[in-house]
C-alpha positions in Angstrom: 0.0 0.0 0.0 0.9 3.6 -0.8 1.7 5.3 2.7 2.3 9.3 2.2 4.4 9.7 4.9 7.2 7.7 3.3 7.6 10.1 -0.2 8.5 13.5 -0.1 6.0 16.4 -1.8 7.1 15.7 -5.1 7.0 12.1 -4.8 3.5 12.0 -3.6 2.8 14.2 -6.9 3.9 12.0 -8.7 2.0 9.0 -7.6 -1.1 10.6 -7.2 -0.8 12.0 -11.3 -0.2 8.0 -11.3 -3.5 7.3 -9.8 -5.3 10.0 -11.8 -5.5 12.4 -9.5 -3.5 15.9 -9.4 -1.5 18.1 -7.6 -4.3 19.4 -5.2 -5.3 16.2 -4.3 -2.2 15.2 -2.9 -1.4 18.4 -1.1 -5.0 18.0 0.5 -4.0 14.7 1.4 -0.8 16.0 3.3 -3.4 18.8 5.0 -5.6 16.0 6.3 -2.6 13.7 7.4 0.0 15.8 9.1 -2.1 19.4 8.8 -5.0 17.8 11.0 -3.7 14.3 11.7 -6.5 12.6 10.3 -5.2 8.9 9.4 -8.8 7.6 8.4 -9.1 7.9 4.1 -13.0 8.0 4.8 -13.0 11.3 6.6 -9.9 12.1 3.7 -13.0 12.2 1.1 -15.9 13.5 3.2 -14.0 16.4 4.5 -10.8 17.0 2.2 -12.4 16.0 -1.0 -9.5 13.7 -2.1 -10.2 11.3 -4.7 -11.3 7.8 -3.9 -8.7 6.2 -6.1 -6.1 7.7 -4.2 -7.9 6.9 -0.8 -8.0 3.4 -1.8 -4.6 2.9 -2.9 -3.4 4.0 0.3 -5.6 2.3 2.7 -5.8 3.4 6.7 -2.5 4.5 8.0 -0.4 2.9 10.6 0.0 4.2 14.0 2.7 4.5 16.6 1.0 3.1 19.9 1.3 5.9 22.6 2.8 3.8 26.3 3.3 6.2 28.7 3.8 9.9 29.3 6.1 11.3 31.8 6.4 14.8 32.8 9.5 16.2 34.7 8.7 18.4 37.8 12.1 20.1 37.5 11.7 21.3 33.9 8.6 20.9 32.5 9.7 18.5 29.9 7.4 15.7 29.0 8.7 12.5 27.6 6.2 10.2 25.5 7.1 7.1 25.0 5.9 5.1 21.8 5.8 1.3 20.6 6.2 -0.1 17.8 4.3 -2.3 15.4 7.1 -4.9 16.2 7.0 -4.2 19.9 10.1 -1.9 20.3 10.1 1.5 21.9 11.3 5.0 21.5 10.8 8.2 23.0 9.6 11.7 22.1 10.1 14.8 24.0 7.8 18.0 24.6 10.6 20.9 25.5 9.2 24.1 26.6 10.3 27.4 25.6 10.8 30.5 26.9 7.4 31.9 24.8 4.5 31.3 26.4 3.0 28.4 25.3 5.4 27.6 22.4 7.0 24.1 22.6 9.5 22.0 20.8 9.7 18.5 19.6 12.7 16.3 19.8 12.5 13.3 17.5 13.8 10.3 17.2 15.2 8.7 14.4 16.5 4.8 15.6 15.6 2.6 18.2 18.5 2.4 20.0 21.6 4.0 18.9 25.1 2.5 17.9 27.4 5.3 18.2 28.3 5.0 21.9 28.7 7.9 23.7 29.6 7.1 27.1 27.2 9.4 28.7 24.3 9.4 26.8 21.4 6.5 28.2 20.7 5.6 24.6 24.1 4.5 24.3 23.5 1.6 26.4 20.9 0.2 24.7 21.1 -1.9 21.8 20.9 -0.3 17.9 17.7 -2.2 17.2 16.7 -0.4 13.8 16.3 2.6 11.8 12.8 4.1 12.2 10.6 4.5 8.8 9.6 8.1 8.2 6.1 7.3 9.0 7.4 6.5 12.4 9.3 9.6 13.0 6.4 11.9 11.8 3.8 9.8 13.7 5.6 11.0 16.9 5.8 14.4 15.9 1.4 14.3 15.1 0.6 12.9 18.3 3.2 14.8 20.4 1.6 18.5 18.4 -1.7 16.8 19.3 -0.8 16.6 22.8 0.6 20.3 22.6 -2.5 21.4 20.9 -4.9 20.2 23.4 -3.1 21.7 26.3 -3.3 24.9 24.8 0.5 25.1 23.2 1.9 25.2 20.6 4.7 23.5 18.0 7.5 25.9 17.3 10.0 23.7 16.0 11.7 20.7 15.7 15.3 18.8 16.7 16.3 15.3 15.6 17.8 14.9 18.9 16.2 12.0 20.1 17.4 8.0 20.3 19.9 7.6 17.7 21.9 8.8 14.9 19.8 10.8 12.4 22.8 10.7 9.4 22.7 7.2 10.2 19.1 6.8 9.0 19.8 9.8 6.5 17.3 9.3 3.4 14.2 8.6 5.9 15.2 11.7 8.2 15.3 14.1 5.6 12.2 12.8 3.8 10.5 13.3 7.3 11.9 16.6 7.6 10.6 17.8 4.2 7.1 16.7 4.8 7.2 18.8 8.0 8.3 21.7 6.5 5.8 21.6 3.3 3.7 24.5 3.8 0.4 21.8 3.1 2.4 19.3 5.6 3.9 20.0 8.5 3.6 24.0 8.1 7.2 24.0 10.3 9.9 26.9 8.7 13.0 24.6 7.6 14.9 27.3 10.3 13.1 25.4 12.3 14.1 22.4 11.8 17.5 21.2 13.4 19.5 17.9 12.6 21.7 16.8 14.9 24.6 14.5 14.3 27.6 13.4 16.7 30.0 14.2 13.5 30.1 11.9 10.5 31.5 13.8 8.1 30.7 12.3 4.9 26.9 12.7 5.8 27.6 16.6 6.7 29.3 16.5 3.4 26.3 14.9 1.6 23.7 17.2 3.4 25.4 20.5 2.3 26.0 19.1 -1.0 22.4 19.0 -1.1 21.6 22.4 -0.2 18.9 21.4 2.7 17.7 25.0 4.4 17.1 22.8 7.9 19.6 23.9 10.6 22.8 21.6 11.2 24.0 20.9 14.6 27.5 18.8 16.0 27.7 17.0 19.1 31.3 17.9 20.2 32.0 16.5 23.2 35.5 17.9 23.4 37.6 19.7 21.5 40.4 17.2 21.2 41.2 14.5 19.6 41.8 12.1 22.8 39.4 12.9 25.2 36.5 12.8 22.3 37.3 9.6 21.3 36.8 8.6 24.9 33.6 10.2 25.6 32.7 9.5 21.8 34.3 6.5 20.6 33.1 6.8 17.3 34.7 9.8 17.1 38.0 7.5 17.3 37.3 7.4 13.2 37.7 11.1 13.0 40.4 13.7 13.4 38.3 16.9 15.3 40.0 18.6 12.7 38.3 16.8 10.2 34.8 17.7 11.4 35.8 21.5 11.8 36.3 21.5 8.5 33.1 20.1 7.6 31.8 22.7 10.0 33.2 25.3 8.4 32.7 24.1 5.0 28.6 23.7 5.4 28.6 27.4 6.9 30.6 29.0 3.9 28.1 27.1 1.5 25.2 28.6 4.0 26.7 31.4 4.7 25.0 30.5 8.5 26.5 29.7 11.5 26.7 26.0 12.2 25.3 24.7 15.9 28.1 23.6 18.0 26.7 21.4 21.0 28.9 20.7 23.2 27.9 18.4 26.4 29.3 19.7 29.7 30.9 16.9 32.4 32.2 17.5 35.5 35.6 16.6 35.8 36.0 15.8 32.1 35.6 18.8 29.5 35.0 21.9 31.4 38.6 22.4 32.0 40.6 25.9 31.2 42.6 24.0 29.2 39.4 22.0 27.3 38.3 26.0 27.6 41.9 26.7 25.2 41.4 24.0 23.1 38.1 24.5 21.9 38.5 28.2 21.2 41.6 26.9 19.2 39.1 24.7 17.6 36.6 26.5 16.6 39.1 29.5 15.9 36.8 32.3 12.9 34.6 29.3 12.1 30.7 31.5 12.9 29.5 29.1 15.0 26.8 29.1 17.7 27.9 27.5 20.9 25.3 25.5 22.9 26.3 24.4 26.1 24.4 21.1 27.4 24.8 20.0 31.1 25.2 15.9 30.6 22.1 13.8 31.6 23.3 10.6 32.8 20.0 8.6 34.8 23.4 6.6 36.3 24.6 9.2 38.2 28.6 8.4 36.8 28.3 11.5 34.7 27.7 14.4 36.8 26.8 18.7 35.4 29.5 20.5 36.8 29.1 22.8 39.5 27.5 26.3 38.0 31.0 28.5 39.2 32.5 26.1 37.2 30.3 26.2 34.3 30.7 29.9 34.1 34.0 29.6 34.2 34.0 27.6 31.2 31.3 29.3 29.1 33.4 32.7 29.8 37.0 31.7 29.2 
């Protein structure tokens, strides 16, 4: 069956002129689907007048079954977790902003997550699979449906989540263009932020590409050694190498790139990790985002805020 979610705008054209049907057929489609979240193809003709040839070839939609919500007391953040059709699960995450009522959504793009890092909780779980794009935009519908009926609303949007989005590259940036078709989604591709820990033929593929979403590198640390402890599969990868990258993707944008760089106690917030990453970085426009570590263990600690401004400052 033909599934919507899966082809990007142009795609979906194309089949629909397939099936007989044009252009404002399948952008209606894409209103009822992401636009309203409607997944039934009998409410798809009654209310969004889209053809029954091209209702019938796609059939009802799959779901994401919704688990469990957890909220957090300390920041407001609430984490949904899903399950699969093949019983595995993942997790979405409502993050408020400092506008009232305006939240973001932070995706996930594997179940499970093979890269490693040592302080990251997906790390310790298994790389099961890659998600389909289906799956990925099926959180963000029912996480914005969630926002909407609490009053809030969807702002933007971070593949942040479990696992490596250049890792599942072709599904993540099909999901990211139907978000950010204005008969989709409706999200501004500034909007939109990819995260990768640093694999630099992927960066190298996604500015080749010219894709207007933002770009954003998990650091770690600024050299070589202590990077490839907290991010072994940064072992592959000279830091140099992925500055250049860096820098390479922001002359072709002419944009800064998004630097984030998780801060541990004891490990990276040094004066001399301080040094080294202003070395780093050196006239690459870049914008900086420091993360205190999250680490449900308790081995990885946030370092101590006089410490943390120490570092930010230097």
């Amino acid at each position: 069956m033909l599934d919507p979610r899966e082809l990007r705008p142009e795609a979906l054209r194309d089949h629909a002129q397939r099936l007989g049907a044009n252009d404002l057929a399948a952008r209606r489609l894409l209103s009822a689907v992401l636009g309203q979240g409607i997944h039934d193809p009998a409410v798809w003709g009654r209310s969004f007048q889209v053809p029954r040839r091209l209702s019938d070839a796609i059939g009802t939609l799959p779901r994401l079954i919704q688990d469990r919500v957890v909220t957090s007391t300390h920041d407001g953040f609430e984490k949904i977790r899903f399950l699969t059709h093949d019983g595995l699960a993942l997790e979405t995450v409502l993050i408020p902003l400092h506008r009232p009522g305006a939240v973001s959504l932070c995706l996930s793009s594997q179940v499970g997550c093979a890269m490693g890092c040592v302080f990251c909780a997906t790390a310790k779980m298994e790389k099961r699979r890659n998600l389909a794009s289906w799956e990925i935009l099926d959180q963000w519908v029912q996480a914005r449906d969630r926002a909407r009926s609490q009053g809030r609303r969807v702002t933007g949007v971070v593949f942040m989540g479990m696992g490596e989005p250049f890792l599942n590259y072709d599904r993540v940036i099909t999901a990211a263009e139907l978000l950010r078709c204005p008969h989709g989604g409706q999200v501004s591709a500034k909007a939109i932020t990819i995260s990768t820990v640093g694999l630099v033929p992927e960066i190298d593929r996604f500015t080749a590409e010219g894709h207007k979403f933002r770009l954003s590198i998990s650091l770690g640390a600024a050299t070589d050694e202590k990077r490839a402890r907290l991010v072994p599969i940064a072992a592959r990868t000279p830091v140099a190498e992925l500055m250049a990258a860096a820098r390479r993707h922001a002359q072709s944008r002419r944009d800064r790139v998004m630097l984030s760089y998780v801060c541990i106690s004891g490990e990276n917030v040094g004066q001399d990790d301080a040094k080294a990453l202003g070395a780093l970085i050196g006239d690459t426009p870049v914008r900086l985002d420091l993360i205190d570590v999250t680490d449900p263990t308790g081995r990885f600690l946030p370092p101590p805020r006089p410490r943390w401004r120490r570092f930010a400052t230097a």
